[in-house]
N, C-alpha and C positions, 0 to 999 in steps of 0.2 A: 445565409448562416445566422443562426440564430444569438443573440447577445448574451452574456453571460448573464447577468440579469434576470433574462427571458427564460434561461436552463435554471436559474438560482427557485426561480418563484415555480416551477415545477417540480426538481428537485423539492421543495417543500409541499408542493401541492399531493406527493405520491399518498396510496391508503397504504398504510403499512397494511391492513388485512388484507390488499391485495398480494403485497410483497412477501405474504407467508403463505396464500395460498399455493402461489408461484414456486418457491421451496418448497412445499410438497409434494407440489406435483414430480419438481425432478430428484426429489430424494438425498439427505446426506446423512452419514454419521464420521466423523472424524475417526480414523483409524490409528493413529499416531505415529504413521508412517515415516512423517519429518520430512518427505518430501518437498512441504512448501516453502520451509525454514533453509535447505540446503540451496549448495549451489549447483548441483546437480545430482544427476543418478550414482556418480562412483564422487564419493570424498578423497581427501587424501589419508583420511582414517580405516580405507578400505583395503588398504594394497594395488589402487588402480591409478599410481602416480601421474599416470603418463593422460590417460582420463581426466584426472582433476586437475591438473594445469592449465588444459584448452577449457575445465569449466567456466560458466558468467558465476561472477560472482554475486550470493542474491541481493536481491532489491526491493525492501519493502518499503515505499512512501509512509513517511511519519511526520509529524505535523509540528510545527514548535512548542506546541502549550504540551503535547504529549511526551514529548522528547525532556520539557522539563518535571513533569508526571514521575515519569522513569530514574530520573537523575533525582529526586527525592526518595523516591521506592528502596532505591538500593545505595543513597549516595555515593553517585556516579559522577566522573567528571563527562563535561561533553560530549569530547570523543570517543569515552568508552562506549556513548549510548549511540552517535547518529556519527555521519559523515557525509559530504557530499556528494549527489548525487551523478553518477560518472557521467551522464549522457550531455553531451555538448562540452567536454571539455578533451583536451587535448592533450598529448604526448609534448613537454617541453622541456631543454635541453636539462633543468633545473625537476623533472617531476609534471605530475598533473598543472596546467592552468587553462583560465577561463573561466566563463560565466557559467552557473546553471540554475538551479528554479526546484529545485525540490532538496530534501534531507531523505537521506535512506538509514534503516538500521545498519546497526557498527556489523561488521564480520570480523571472522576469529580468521587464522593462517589460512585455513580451508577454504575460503570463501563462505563458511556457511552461518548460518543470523549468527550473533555473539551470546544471548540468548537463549541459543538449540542448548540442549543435552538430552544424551542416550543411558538408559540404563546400564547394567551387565549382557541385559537379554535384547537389547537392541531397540527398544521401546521409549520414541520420542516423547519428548515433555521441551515445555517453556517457560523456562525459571523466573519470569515476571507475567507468568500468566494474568492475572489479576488486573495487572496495569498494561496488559500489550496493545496500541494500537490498531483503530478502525479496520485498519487493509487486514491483519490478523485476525480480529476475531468475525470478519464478513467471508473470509477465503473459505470455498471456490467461487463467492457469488459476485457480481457485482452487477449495476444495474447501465444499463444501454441508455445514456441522457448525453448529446453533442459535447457539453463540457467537464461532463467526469471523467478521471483516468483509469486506466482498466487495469489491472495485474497483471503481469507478464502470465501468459499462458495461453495454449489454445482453447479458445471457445468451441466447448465442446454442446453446446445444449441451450437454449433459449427459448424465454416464453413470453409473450406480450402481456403485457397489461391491458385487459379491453379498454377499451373507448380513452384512451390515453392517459394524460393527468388529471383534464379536467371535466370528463364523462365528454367534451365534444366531436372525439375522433380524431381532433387535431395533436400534434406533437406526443406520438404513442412512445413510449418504453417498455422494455424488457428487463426482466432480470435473466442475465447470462451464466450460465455454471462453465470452469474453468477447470483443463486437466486435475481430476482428483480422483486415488483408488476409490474414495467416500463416496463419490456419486452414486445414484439409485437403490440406497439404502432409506430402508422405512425413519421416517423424523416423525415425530410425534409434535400436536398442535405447539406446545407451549415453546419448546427449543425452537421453532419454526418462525414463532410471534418475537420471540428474543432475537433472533438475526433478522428480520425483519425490521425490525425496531433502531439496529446497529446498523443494515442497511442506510436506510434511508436516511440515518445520522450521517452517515459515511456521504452520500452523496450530496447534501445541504455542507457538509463543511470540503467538500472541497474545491466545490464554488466560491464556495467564501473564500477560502483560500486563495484561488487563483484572481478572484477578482483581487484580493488585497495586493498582491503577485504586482498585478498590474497597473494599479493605481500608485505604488509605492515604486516602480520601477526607474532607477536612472542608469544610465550607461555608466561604464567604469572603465575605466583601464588598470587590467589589473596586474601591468608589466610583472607577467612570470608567476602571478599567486590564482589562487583559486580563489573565486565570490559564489558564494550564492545569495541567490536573491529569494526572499520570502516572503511573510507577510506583513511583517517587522520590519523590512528594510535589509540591504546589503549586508553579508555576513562574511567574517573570515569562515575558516573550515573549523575553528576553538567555537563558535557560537557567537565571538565578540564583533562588534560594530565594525565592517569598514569604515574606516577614514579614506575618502575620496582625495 
């Protein structure tokens, strides 16, 4: 397995005009579905109660410098913008605890982003478009590198990158397309070279990330609280510093 490091300096090494030809080849136009932004196919704004209960509620990885991005945008307190990220934490007599390793966008009652709104006519928008995070503005795409995280979704479509990162064949990548109505719509060069561009942004920092993850990493006990750990170090679930 390759070092993070090792995924970091290819991550950097990608050709973004490879990574737009790649999007053309499979095609997008955002439809404004709001699929990506929900927690599922029925909300609880649908009438399909019973549906939206058993939905996941969504999950979109956001990064701490973005999370304070947002909290300027719209002066936001913490939690209106991120929360911790559910996975590896537990059911405790007290609530959620445990350790986890990433911030996800805040969700409204529904499970769906905090973010989402729908018009009259049912036509999604994201009310910090401007400022939304990497996983946001690259979805369906993301790119097949051992230490980037991938979106929740099925991978529906994938294309190599020839001769890998660095023309020798070695350590090849793809960029993967991700359940989306959008897929296999005509993209035009320029919108194709901008998500390219936000790609490969997107893969270089989440290396960085996770290596900072991990060099900042110490155990905690977090008798009955929730920690996340980032790239700043131990966090309550407000953004502020655990004290160990």
């Amino acid at each position: 397995m390759e070092s993070l490091e090792t995924e970091l300096e290819r991550a950097r090494a990608l050709s973004a005009s490879a990574l737009a030809d790649a999007i053309e080849r499979i095609g997008f136009e955002c439809t404004r579905c709001g699929a990506c932004c929900k927690a599922g196919e029925t909300s609880c704004g649908d009438g399909g109660d019973e549906d939206a209960d058993d939905a996941e509620p969504h999950t979109a990885t956001v990064f701490p410098d973005e999370i304070r991005q947002l909290q300027a945008a719209g002066d936001y307190d913490f939690r209106d913008v991120a929360r911790p990220m559910p996975y590896g934490l537990t059911e405790g007599p007290d609530g959620p605890e445990g350790e986890t390793f990433e911030w996800a966008l805040q969700t409204d009652d529904c499970g769906d982003c905090t973010f989402y709104a729908e018009d009259d006519a049912g036509v999604g928008a994201c009310t910090v478009h401007e400022d939304r995070p990497l996983i946001c503005q690259t979805y369906p795409f993301s790119v097949a590198l051992g230490g980037t995280s991938q979106p929740l979704g099925e991978v529906v479509d994938s294309v190599p990158l020839d001769g890998g990162t660095d023309g020798s064949g070695a350590g090849t990548a793809a960029v993967q397309a991700h359940e989306c109505e959008g897929l296999g719509r005509d993209i035009d060069r320029e919108h194709a070279e901008e998500l390219a561009s936000a790609l490969k942004e997107r893969a270089v920092r989440e290396l960085e990330e996770a290596i900072g993850v991990r060099d900042n990493y110490e155990p905690t006990t977090s008798d009955g609280a929730v920690v996340v750990h980032d790239s700043e170090g131990a966090k309550r679930p407000d953004g502020t510093e655990y004290d160990r």
